[in-house]
C-alpha positions in Angstrom: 341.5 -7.2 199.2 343.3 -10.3 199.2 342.2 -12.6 196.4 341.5 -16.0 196.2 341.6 -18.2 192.5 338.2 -17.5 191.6 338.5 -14.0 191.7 341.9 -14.0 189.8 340.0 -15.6 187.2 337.6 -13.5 187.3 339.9 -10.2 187.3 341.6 -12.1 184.4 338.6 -12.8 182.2 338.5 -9.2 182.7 341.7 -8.2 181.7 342.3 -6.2 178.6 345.7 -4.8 179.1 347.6 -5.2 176.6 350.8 -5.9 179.1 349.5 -9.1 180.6 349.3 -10.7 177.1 352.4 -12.4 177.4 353.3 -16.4 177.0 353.2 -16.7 180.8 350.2 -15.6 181.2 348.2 -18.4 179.3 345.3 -18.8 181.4 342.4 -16.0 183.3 344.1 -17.2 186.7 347.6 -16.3 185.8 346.3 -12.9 183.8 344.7 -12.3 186.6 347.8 -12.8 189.3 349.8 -10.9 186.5 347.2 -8.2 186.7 346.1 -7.5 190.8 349.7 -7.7 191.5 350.5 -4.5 189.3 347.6 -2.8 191.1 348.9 -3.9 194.4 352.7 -3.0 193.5 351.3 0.4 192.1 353.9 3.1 191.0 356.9 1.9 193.7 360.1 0.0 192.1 361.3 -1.0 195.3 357.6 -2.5 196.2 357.6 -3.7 193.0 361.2 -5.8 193.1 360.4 -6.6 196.9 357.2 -8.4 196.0 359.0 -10.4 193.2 362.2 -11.3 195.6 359.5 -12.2 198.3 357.4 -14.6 195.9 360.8 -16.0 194.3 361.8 -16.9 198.0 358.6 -19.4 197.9 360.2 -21.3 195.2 364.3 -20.8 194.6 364.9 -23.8 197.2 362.8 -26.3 194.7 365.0 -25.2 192.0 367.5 -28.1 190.4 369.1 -27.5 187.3 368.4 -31.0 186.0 367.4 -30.2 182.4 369.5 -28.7 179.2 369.2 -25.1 179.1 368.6 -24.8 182.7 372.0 -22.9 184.1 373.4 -24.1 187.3 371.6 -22.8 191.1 374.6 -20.4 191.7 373.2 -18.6 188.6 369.7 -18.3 191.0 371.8 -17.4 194.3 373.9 -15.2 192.6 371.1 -12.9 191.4 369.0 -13.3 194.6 372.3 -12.2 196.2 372.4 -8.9 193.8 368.1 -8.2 194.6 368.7 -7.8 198.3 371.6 -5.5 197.5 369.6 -3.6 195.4 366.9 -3.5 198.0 369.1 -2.7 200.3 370.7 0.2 198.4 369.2 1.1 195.1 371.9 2.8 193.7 373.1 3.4 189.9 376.2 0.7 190.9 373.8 -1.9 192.0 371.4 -2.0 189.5 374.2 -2.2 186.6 375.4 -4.9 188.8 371.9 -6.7 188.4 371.9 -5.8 185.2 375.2 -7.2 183.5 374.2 -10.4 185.9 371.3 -11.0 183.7 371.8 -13.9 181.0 370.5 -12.4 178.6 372.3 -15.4 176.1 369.2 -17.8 177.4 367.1 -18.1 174.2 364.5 -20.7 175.8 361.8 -19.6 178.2 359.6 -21.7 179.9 356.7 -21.7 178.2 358.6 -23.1 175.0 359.1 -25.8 176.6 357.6 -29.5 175.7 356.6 -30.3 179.0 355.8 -27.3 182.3 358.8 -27.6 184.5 358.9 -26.1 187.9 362.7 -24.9 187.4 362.1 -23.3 184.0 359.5 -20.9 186.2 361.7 -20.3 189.1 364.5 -19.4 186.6 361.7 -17.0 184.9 360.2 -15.4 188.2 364.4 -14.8 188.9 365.7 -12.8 185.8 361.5 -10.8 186.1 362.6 -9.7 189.3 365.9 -8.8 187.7 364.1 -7.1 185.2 362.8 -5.2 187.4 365.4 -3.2 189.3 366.6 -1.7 185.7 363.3 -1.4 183.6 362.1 1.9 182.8 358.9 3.4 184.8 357.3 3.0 181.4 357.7 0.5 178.7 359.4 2.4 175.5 360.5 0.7 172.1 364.5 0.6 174.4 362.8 -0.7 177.1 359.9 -2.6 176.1 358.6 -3.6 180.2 357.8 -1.5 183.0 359.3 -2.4 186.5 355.4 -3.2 187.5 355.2 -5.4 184.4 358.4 -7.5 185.3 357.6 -7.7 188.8 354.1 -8.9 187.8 355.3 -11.7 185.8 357.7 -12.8 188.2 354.7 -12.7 190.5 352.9 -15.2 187.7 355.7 -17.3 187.1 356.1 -18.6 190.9 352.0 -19.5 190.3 353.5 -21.6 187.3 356.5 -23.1 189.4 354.6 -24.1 192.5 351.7 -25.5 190.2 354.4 -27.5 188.4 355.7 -28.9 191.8 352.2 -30.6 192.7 351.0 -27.5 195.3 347.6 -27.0 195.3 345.9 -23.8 193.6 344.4 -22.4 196.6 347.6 -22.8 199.1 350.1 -21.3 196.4 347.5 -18.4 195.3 347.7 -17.9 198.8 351.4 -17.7 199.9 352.0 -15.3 196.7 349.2 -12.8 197.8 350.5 -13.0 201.1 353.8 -12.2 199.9 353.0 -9.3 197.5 350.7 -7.8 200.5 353.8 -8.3 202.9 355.7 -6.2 200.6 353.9 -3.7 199.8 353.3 -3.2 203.7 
């Protein structure tokens, strides 16, 4: 099944999971992209990162860092350079690469800020994918995110992004399902 808006809203009106609750997630449409893409990743990490690097790939090229707090676009290439590795070759040295990439210094996210930004998104849907490749299979009080979870809101924050560059709903709901169905193929 490959969604359209209206039934993302509906599937996020719907939602109850306690997961999807997060600040990125404001709206039924985005709980309900957070939520179909978990079911569609299911219980695969490498799906799971795939369909968040896939979905990133939409955006990354719209991404300027042209506001404080923003870091500079190697930051972005840098960890889209370490996700293909992964993908490429999921070992223990490659995620602790992805890993000790990870600004984890950054203390504002994109939904604190004053005003929706399409880079604060792309910069979120980056370090969920990165999130990804070293979560746990299940969230734990260490680890509070499961790889699914991560991927899912990486998934939702590339909605935010191209909805902040001026695409419309329909086109960018779209592309993402397209994407997430490619890799879970």
């Amino acid at each position: 099944m490959k969604p359209d808006p209206e039934l993302l809203r509906e599937i996020g009106i719907n939602s109850t999971n306690v997961e999807i609750a997060w600040a990125g997630a404001a709206n039924d449409l985005a709980r309900g992209l957070n939520t179909w893409t978990r079911g569609t990743i299911g219980r695969d990490r490498g799906i799971a990162v795939r369909a968040a690097l896939m979905t990133c790939m939409i955006v990354t090229e719209r991404y300027k860092a042209d506001r404080p707090g923003l870091p500079p676009r190697e930051y972005i290439d840098n960890m889209l350079v370490l996700l293909r590795r992964w993908l490429d070759e999921p070992t223990k040295d490659n995620t602790e690469a992805v890993r000790s990439a990870l600004d984890v210094t950054r203390s504002a996210h994109a939904w604190q800020q004053d005003d929706d930004v399409a880079s604060f998104w792309i910069l979120e849907a980056v370090d969920h994918a990165s999130l990804a490749v070293w979560s746990g299979e299940r969230a734990s009080y260490i680890v509070p995110m499961d790889y699914a979870t991560c991927a899912a809101r990486s998934v939702a924050c590339v909605l935010h992004a191209m909805l902040d560059a001026g695409v419309l709903e329909g086109p960018a709901v779209e592309s993402i399902v397209e994407a997430v169905y490619r890799a879970a193929s």
